[in-house]
C-alpha positions in Angstrom: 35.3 66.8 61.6 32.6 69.4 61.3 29.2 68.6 63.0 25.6 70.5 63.2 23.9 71.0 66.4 20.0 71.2 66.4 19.1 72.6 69.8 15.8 73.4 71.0 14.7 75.6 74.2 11.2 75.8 75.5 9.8 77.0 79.2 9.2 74.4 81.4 5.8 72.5 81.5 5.4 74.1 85.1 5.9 77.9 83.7 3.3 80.2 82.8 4.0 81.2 78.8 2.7 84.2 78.2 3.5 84.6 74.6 2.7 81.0 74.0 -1.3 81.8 75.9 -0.9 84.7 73.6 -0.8 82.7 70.5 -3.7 79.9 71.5 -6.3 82.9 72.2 -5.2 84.4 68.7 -5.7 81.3 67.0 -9.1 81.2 68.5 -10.1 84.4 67.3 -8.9 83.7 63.6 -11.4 79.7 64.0 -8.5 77.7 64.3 -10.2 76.1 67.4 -8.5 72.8 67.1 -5.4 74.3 68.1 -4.6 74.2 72.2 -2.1 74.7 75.1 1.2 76.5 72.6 4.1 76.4 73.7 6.9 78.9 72.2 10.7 78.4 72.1 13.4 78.5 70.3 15.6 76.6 67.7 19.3 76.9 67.7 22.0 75.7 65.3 25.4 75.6 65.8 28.3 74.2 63.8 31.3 72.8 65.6 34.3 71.5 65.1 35.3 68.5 66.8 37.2 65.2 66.8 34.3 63.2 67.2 30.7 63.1 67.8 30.7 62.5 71.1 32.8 65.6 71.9 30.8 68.4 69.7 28.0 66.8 72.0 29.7 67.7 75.3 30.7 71.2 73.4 26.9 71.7 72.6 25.5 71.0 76.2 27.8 73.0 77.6 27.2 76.1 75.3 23.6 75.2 76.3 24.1 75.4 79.8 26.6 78.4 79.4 24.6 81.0 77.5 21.6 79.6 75.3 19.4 78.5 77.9 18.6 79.1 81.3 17.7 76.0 83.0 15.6 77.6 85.7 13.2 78.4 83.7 14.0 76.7 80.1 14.6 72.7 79.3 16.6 72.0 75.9 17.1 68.9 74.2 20.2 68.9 71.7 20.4 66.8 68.3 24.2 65.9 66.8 25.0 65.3 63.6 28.1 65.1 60.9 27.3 68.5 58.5 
């Protein structure tokens, strides 16, 4: 079976975000007041192939933990689904 792994990655509420503080000031500056406290990250998707769901989850946490983020610094949360 063929799934689709939407993973995101973001810094960790207790991290400083520099490109994230970059952002809120900018949108300041172009009167988008409203808009507060970004956060930046990124969004991953992966396709894997797998008996079942359960084991393209374990397959997607552990690529996660492997390589795509570093959880020092990063959290992640990981969505599974059949593609």
């Amino acid at each position: 079976m063929k799934f689709r792994a939407e993973i995101d990655v973001m810094p960790k509420d207790a991290l400083l975000d520099p490109q994230g503080k970059a952002v809120t000031q900018s949108m300041g500056n172009l009167g988008l007041t409203e808009v507060s406290d970004v956060r930046i990250g990124k969004h991953i998707r992966l396709f894997i192939e797998a008996d079942s769901k359960a084991t393209a989850e374990a397959k997607a946490d552990e690529a996660c933990k492997k390589i795509l983020a570093n959880e020092i610094m990063e959290s992640y949360s990981v969505e599974v689904v059949e593609a």
